[in-house]
N, C-alpha and C positions, 0 to 999 in steps of 0.2 A: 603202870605209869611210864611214861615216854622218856627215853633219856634225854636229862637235861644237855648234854652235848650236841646231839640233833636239835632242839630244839634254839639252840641258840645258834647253831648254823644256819637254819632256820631264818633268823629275825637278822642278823647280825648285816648282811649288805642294806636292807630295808631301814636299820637303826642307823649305819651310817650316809647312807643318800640321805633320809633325815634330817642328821647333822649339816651335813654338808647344803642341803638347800638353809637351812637356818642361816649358818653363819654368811651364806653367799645375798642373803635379803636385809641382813644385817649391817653386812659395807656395802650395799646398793645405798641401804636405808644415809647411812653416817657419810657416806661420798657427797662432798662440797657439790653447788653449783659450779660449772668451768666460767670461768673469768670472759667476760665477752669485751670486745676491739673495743676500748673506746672511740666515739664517735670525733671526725676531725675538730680542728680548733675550733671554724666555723659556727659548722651544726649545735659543736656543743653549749658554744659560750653565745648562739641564738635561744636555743630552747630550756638554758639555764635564766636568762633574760627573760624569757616570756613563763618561767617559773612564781607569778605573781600571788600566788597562794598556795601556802604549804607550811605543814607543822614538822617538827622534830621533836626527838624525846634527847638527851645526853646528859652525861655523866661530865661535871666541871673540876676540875681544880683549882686553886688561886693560890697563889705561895706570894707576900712581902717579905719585907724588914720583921715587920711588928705579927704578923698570924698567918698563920694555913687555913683554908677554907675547902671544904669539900660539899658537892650537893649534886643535887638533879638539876637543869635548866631543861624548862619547859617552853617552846618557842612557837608560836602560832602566828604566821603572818597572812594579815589579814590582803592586802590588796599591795598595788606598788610602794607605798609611802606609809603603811597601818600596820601595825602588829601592837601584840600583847606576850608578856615573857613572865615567867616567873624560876628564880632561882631558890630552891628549898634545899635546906641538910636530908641527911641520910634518916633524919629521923622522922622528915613532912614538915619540919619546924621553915617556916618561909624568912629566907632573907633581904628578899626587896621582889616586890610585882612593880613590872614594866608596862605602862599604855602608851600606845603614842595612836594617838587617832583625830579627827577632824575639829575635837573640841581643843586639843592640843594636848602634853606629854605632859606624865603624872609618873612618881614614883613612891611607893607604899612600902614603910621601913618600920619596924614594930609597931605595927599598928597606926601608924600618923601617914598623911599623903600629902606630898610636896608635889607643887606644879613650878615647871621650868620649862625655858625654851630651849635650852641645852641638856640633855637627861646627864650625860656622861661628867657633867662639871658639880649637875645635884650629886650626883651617887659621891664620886669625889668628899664629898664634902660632908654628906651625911654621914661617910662608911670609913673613909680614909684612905681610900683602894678607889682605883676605878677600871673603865673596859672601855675600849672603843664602841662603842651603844647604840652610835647614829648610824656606822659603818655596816653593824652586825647583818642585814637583810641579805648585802651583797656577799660579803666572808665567807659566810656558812657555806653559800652556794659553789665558793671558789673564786667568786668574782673578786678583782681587784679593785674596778671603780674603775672612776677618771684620777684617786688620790692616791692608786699605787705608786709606786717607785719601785726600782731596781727589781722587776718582774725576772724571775729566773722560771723555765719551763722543762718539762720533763721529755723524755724521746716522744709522749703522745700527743705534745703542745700544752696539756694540763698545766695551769701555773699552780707551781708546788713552794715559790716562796715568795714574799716580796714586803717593802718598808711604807709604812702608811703613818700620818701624823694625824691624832683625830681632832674633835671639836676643840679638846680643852689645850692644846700644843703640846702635845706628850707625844714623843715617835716609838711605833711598835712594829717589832721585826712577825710575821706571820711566815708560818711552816705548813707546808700540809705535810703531813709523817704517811697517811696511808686513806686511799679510799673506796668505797662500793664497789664491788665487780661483775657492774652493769655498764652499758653503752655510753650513761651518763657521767657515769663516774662522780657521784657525789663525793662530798668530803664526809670522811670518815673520823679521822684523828686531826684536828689543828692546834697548832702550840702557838702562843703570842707572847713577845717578850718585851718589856720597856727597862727603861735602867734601873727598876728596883719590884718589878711586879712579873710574873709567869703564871701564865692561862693555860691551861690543860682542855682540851674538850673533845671528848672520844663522843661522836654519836652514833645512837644504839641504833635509832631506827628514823626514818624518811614518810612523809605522809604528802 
């Protein structure tokens, strides 16, 4: 029988070059994408503009007076002016689907569908709570509108905050807290505040 001291001498640099590629494939594996330049004001805020179809997935929050509200929003815009949204709980339980399309905007709240020419003044008033609704196409994207105000920018031109009054006359302060670290620099995390309502909306992912 071989002694087992040779034999582990043996194996011993073989079992740790082993280890060692492991672990070294391991933080290759878990090493972040490196953050890339975002692209100038220009560029970005053209082909964020010409962004006319694109879905997202995110995580909302809603805090009033009166409740907290947590869910998924599901956001599918269809062309420059069309989209469909849906905000559901954590459990799939749906608390209002959004269309706004050619035939005109509808909002679907346990089960019943309300058509209006204003979504953000129905929700209002269905719900008690509302969002800037009409705005949301541009927002998401970072865009301000032509209905920003007091546009604040970050060192890469990104606007990262600024005050918007939406359909119903309710003024909301808009924050971007962090975003994608691609060329485009989508939004990531945006907070919207009015005088008695806070939106939270981290999104997960960009289509």
């Amino acid at each position: 029988m071989k002694d087992f001291s040779v034999v582990y001498a043996f194996f011993r640099p073989l079992v740790t070059s082993l280890i060692i590629a492991v672990l070294s494939g391991c933080s290759l594996m878990q090493r972040p994408e490196p953050a890339q330049t975002p692209l100038n004001h220009s560029q970005r805020e053209q082909q964020l503009l010409l962004m006319q179809q694109f879905a997202l997935q995110a995580s909302v929050g809603i805090k009033t007076p009166d409740e907290s509200i947590s869910g998924n929003l599901r956001w599918q815009q269809q062309d420059a002016a069309h989209y469909s949204a849906r905000l559901s709980n954590f459990l799939g339980i749906s608390l209002f689907e959004l269309t706004d399309s050619a035939d005109g905007s509808a909002i679907t709240i346990k089960g019943e569908t309300y058509r209006a020419v204003d979504t953000s003044t129905l929700l209002l008033q269905l719900s008690g709570w509302s969002m800037p609704l009409q705005d949301m196409p541009l927002y998401l994207r970072g865009l301000p509108g032509s209905k920003g105000r007091n546009i604040r920018r970050d060192e890469f031109d990104r606007v990262t905050a600024f005050t918007l009054t939406d359909s119903t006359g309710i003024s909301w302060q808009l924050e971007y807290q962090s975003f994608f670290p691609d060329a485009l620099s989508l939004p990531k995390r945006v907070t919207l505040k009015s005088s008695d309502t806070q939106i939270k909306i981290v999104i997960r992912s960009w289509q």
